[in-house]
Backbone bond lengths (Angstrom), bond angles and torsions (degrees), N, CA, C in turn:
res aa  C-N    CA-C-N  psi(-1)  N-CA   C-N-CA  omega(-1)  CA-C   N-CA-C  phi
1 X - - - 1.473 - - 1.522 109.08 -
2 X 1.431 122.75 122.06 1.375 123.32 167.19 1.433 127.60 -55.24
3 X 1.229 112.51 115.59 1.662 110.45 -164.15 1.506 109.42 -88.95
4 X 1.308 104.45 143.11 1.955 99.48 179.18 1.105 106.09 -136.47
5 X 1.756 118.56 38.31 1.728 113.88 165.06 1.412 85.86 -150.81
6 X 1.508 113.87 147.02 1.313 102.56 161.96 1.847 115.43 -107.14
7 X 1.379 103.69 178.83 1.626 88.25 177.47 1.116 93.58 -74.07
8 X 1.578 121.18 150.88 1.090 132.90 131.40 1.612 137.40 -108.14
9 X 1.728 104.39 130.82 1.367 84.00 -157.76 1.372 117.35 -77.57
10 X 1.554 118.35 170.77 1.370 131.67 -136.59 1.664 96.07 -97.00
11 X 1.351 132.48 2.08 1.538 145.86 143.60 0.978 92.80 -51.02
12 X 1.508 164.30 -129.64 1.177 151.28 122.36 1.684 131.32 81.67
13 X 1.052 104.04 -37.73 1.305 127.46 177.24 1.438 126.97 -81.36
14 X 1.312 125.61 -41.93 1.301 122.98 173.43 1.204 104.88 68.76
15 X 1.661 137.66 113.50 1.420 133.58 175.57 1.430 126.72 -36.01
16 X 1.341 117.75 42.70 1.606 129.60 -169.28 1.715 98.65 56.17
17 X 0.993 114.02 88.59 1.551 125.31 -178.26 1.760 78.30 -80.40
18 X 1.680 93.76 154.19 1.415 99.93 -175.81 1.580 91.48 -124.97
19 X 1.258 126.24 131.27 1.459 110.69 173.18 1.634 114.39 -139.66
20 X 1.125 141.98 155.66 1.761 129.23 -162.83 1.426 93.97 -136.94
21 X 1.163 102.24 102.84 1.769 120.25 151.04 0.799 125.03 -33.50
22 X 1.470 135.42 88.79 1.670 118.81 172.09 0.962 116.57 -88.66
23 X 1.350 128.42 148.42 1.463 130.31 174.22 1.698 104.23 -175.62
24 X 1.266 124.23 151.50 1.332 127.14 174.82 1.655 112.05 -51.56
25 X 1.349 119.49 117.62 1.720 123.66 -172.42 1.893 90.09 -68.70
26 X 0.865 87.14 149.54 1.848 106.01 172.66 1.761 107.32 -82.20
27 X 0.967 114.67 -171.42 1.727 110.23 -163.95 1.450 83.62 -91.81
28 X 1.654 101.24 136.28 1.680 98.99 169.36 1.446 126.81 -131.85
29 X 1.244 119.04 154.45 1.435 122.48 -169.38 1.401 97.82 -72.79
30 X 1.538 120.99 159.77 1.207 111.21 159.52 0.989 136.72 -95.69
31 X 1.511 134.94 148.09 1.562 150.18 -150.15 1.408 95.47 -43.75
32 X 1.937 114.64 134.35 0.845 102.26 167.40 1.507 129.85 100.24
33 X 1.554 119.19 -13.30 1.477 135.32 -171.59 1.351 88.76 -101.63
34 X 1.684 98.81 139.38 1.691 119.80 176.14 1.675 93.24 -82.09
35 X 1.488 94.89 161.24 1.733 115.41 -150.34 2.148 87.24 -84.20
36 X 1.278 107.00 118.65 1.608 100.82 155.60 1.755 123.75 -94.55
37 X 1.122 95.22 -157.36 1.433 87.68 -148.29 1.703 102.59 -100.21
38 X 1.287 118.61 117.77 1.827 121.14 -159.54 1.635 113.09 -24.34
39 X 1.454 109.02 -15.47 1.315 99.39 -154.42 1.733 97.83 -108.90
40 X 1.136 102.30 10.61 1.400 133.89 -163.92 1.781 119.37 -120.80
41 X 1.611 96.14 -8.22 1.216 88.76 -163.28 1.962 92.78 -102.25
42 X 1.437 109.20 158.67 1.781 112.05 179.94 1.909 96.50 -42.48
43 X 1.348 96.63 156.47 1.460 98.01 167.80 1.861 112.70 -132.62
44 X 1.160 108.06 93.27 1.269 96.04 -172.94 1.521 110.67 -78.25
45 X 1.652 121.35 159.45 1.338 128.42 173.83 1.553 120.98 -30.09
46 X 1.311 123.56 85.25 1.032 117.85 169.06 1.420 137.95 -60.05
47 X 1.835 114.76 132.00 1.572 126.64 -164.08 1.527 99.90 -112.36
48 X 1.166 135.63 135.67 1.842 138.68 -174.85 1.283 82.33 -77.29
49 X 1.072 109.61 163.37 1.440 127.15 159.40 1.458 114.60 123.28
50 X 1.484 108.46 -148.09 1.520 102.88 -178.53 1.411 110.69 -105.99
51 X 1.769 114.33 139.85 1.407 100.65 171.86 1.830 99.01 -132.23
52 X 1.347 101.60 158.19 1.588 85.48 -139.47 1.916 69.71 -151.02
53 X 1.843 108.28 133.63 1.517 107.46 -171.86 1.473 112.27 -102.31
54 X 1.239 142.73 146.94 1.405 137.60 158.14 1.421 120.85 -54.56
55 X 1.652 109.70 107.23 1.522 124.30 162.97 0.977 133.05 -119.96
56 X 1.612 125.52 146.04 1.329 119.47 -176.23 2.020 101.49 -100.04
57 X 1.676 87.36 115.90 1.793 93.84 -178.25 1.446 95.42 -100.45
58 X 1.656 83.35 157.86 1.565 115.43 174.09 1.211 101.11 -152.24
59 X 1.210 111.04 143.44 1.507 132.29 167.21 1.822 118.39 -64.43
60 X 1.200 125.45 129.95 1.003 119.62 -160.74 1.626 115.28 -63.28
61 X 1.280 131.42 155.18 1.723 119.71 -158.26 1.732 106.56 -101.61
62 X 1.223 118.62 -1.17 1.723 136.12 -174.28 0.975 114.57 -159.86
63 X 0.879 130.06 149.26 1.547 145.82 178.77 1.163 109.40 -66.63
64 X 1.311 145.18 -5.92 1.621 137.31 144.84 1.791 103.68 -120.23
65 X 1.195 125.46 62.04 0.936 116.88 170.60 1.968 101.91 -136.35
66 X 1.441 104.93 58.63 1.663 115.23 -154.96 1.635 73.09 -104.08
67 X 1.560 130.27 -54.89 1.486 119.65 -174.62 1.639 117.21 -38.00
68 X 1.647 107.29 -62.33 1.567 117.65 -148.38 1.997 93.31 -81.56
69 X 1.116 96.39 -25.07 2.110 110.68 176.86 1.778 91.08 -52.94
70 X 1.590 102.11 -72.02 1.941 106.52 -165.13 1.711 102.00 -53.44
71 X 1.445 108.96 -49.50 1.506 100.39 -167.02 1.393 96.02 -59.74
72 X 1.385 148.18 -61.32 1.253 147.09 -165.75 1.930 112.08 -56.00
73 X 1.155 121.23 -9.40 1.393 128.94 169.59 1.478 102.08 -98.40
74 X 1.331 144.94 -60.55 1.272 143.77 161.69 1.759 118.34 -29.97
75 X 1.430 117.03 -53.83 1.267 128.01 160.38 1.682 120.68 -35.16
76 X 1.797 105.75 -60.39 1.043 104.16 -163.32 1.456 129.76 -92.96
77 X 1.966 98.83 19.81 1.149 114.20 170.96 1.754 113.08 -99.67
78 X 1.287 107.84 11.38 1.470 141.15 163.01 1.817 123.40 -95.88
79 X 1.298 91.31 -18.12 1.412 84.72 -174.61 1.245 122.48 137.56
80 X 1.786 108.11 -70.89 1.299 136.74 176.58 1.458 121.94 -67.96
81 X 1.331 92.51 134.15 1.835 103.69 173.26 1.105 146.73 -144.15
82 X 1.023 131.33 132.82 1.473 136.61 -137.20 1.069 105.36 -135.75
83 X 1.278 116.17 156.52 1.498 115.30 168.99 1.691 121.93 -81.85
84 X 1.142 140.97 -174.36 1.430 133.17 169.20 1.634 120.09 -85.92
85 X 1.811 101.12 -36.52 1.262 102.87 166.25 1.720 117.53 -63.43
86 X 1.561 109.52 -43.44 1.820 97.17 170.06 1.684 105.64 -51.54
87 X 1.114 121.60 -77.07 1.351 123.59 -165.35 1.641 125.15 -38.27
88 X 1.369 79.77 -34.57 1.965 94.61 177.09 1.420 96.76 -59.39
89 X 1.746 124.31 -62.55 1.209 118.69 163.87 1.596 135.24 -26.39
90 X 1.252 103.85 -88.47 1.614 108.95 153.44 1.611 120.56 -15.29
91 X 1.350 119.27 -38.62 1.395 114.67 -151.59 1.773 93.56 -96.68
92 X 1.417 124.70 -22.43 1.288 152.05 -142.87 1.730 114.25 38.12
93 X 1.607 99.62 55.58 1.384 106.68 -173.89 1.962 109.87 -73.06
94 X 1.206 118.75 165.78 1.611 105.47 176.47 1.864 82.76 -163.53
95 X 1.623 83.83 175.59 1.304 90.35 -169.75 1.452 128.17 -68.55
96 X 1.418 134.56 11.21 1.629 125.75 124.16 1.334 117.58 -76.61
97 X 1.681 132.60 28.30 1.073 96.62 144.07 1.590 85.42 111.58
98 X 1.692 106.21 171.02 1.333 114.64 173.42 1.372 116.99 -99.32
99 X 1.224 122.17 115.87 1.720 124.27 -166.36 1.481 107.76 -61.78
100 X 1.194 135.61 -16.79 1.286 105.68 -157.07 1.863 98.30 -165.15
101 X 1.126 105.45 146.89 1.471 102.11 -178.28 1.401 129.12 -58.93
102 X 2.136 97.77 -32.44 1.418 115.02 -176.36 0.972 109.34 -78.84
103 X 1.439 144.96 6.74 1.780 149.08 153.30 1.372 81.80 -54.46
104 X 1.501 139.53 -96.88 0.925 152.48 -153.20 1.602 112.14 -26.62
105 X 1.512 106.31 -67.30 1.499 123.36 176.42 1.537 106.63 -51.33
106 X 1.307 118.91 -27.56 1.659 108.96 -174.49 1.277 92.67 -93.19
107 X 1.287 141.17 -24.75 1.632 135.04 -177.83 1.688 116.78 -59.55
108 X 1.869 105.72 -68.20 1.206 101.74 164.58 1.346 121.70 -66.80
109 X 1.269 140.94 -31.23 1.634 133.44 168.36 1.362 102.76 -35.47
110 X 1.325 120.75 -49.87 1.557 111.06 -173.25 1.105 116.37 -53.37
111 X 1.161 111.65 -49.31 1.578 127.33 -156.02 1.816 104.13 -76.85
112 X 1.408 98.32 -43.19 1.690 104.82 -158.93 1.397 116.75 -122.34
113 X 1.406 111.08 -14.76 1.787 111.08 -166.81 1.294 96.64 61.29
114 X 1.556 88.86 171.39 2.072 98.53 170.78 1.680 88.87 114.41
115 X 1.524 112.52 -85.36 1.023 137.21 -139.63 1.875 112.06 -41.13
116 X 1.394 124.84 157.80 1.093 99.50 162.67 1.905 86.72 -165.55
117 X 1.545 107.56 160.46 1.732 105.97 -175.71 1.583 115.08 -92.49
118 X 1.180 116.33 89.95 1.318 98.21 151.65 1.128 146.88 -94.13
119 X 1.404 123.53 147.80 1.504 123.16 -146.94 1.830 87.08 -114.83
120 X 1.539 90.77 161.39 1.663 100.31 -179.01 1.562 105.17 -156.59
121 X 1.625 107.16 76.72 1.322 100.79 175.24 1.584 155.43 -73.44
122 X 1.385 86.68 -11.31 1.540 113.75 -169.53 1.804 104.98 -93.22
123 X 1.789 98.05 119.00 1.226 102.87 174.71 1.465 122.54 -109.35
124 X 1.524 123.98 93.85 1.511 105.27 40.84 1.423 93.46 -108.06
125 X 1.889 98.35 -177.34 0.980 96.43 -166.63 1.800 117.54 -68.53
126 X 1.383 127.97 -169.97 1.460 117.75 173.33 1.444 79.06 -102.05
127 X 1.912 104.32 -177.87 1.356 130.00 -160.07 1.562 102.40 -90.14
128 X 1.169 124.39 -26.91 1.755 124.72 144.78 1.207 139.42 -39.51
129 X 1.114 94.23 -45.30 1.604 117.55 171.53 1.473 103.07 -51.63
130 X 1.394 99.65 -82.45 1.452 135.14 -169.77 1.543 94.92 -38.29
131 X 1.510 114.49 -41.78 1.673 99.40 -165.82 1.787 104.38 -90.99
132 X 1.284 110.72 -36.72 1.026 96.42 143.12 1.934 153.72 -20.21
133 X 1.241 94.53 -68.26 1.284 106.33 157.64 1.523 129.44 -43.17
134 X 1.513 104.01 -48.77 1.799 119.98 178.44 1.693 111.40 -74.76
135 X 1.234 97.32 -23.30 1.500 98.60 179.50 1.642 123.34 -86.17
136 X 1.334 97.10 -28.70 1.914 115.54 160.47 0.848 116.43 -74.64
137 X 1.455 128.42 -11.24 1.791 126.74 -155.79 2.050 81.08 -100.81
138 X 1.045 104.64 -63.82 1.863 104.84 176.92 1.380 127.00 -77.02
139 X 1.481 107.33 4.01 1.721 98.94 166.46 1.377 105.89 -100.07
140 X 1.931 106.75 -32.88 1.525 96.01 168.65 1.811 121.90 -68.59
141 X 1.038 110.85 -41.61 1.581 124.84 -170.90 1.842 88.59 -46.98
142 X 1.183 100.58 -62.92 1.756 105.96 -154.98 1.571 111.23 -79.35
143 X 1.342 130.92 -1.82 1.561 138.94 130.19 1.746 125.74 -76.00
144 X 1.224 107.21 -2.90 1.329 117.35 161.73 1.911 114.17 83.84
145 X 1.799 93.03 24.72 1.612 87.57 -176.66 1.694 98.42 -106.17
146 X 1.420 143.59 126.90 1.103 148.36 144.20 1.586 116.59 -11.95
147 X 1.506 130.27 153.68 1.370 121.45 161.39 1.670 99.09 -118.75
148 X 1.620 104.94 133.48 1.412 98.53 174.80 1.420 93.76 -116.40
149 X 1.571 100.24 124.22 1.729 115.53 171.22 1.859 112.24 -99.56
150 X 1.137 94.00 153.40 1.555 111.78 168.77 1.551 115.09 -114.27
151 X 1.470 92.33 123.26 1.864 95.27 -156.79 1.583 91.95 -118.04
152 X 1.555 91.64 167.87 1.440 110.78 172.41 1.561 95.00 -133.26
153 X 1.678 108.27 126.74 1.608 78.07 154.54 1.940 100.37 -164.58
154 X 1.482 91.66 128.67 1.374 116.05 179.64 1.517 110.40 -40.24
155 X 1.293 117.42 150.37 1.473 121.34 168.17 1.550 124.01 -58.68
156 X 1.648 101.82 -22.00 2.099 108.21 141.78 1.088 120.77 -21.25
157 X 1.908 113.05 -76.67 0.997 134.87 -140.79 1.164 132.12 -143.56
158 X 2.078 101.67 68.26 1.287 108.07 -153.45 1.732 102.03 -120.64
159 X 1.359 104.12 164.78 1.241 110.15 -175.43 1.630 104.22 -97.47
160 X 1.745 106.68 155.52 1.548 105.75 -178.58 1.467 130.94 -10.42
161 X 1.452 127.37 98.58 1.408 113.97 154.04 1.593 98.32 97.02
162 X 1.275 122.67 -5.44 1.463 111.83 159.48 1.512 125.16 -40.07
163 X 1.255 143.04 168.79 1.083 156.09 141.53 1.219 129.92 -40.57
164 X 1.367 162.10 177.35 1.002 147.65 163.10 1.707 115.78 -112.49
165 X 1.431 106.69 74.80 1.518 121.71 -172.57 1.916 108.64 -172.70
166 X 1.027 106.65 152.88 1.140 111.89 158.15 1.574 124.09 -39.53
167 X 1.384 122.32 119.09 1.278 130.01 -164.33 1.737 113.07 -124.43
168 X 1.067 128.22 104.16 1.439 124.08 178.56 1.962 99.34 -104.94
169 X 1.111 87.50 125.60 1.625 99.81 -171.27 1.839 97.66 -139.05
170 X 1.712 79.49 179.81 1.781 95.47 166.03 1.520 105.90 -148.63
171 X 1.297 126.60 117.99 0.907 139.21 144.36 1.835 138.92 -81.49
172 X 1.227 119.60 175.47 1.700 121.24 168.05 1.241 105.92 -139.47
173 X 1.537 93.80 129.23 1.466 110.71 170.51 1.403 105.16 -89.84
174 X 1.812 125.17 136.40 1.018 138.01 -155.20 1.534 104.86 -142.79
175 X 1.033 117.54 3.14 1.577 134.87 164.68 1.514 136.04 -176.80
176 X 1.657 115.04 -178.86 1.366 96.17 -167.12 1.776 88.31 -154.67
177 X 0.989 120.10 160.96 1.497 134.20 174.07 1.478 120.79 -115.74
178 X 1.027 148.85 52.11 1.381 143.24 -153.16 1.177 117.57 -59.22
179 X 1.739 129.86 8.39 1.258 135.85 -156.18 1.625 96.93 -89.58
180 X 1.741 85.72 -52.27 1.486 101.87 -170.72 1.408 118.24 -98.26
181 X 1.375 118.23 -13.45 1.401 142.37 -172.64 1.887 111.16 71.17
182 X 1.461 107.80 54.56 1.643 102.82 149.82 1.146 114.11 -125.40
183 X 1.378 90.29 -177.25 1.168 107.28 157.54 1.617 133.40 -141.44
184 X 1.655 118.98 -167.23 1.270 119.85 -158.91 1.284 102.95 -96.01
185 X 1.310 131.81 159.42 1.466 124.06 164.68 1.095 93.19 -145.05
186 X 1.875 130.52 142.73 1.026 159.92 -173.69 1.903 109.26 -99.85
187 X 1.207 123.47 35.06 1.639 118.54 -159.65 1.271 119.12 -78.53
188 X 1.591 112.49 114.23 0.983 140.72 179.56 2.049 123.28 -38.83
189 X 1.293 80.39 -24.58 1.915 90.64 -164.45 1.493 103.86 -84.82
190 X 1.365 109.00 -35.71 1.542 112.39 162.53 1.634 96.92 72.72
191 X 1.006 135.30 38.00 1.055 169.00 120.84 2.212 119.23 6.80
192 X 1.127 102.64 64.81 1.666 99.03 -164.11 1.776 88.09 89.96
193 X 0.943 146.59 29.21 1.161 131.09 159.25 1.950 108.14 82.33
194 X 1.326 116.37 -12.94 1.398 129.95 163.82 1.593 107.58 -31.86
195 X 0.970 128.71 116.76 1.687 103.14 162.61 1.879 98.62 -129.12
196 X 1.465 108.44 -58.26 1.410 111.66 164.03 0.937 117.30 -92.59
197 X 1.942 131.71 120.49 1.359 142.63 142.12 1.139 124.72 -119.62
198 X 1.360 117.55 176.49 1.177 126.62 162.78 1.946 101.95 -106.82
199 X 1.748 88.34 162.71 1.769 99.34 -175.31 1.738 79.30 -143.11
200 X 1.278 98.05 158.20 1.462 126.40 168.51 1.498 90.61 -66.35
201 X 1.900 120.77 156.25 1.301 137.67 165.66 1.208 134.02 -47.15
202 X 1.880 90.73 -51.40 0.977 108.48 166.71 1.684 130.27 -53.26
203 X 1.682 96.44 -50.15 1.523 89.76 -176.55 1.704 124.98 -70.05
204 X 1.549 102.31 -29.70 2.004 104.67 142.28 1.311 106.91 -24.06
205 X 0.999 110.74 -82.14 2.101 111.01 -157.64 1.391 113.32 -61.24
206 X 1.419 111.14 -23.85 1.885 104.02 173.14 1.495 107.76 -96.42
207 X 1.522 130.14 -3.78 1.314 117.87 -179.75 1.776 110.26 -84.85
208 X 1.952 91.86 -41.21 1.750 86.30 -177.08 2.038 121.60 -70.25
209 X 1.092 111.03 7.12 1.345 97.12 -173.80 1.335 103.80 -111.26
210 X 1.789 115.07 139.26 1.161 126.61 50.34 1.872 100.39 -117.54
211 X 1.175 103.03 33.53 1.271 112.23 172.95 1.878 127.00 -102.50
212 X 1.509 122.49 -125.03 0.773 132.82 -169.44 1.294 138.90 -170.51
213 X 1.200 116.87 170.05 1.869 116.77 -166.63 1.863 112.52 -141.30
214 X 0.948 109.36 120.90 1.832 118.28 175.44 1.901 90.35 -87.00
215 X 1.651 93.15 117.63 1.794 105.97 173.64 1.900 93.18 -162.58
């Protein structure tokens, strides 16, 4: 079975530290509206810079519970909240972890509409992809829905405070900067004590493939 969480050990964990992002919410659809089409969606006055969404984080509660942790930070910049053990449920996560991105996409769909799976198999990604990606990262950010990705990423090409090994996780991106081109990540594993950063764009688009992203 292909695994997409790794353990992480429970040193690591932090007793589900609970912590709330503040930051100005971006204009948002309301709970629950099916996703239209970008060119379709309101466009309010756009400002460069960083826009960055209100979430309530927690540290993930098991060492494969990095899926039902991101969906539950993505959620609760919607409103809704759940625990990790419901969601773990919901998601039919177990101890390898959550198989597949589209658990995810059918979790928040329930809850929120919007959602939809895109997959990005090609490593690296192509330049479609990639624009793709930048264009979901600010239509979701700036309607106020989170993106939760499923990453892979080699001991190359790791984000703050990883381990030194191959890491299949799930994180949520919770903002974006267009000045400089990043964005935010919300990471559950807490990882060196990392929980909120930013990563270059680029390194987004080479961590999620040959996997996937709920946007």
């Amino acid at each position: 079975m292909d695994r997409r969480t790794i353990a992480v050990p429970l040193t690591a964990l932090a007793l589900a530290l609970t912590t709330t992002l503040t930051a100005p919410l971006a204009s948002a659809a309301p709970a629950g509206v099916s996703r239209a089409p970008a060119e379709a969606a309101s466009t309010p006055v756009h400002v460069a810079g960083e826009h960055v969404l209100q979430v309530d984080y927690q540290v993930q509660q098991t060492g494969y519970w990095c899926g039902p942790a991101a969906t539950r930070i993505a959620l609760s910049a919607r409103g809704v909240y759940r625990t990790q053990g419901q969601l773990a449920a919901e998601l039919g996560t177990h101890t390898g972890g959550t198989d597949w991105i589209g658990q995810v996409t059918r979790v928040l769909g329930g809850y929120v509409g919007w959602y939809e799976t895109k997959e990005m198999p090609n490593d690296p990604p192509t330049q479609a992809q990639r624009d793709l990606l930048w264009r979901d990262v600010v239509l979701n950010i700036n309607n106020n829905y989170p993106i939760v990705a499923n990453i892979v990423a080699p001991a190359n090409n790791h984000p703050p405070g990883y381990p030194n090994y191959t890491i299949y996780h799930y994180f949520t991106v919770i903002g974006y900067d267009d000045v400089n081109m990043t964005v935010l990540i919300a990471d559950p594993a807490n990882f060196g004590g990392n929980q909120i950063y930013w990563l270059s764009f680029n390194q987004l688009a080479t961590l999620i493939p040959p996997k996937g992203y709920s946007a």
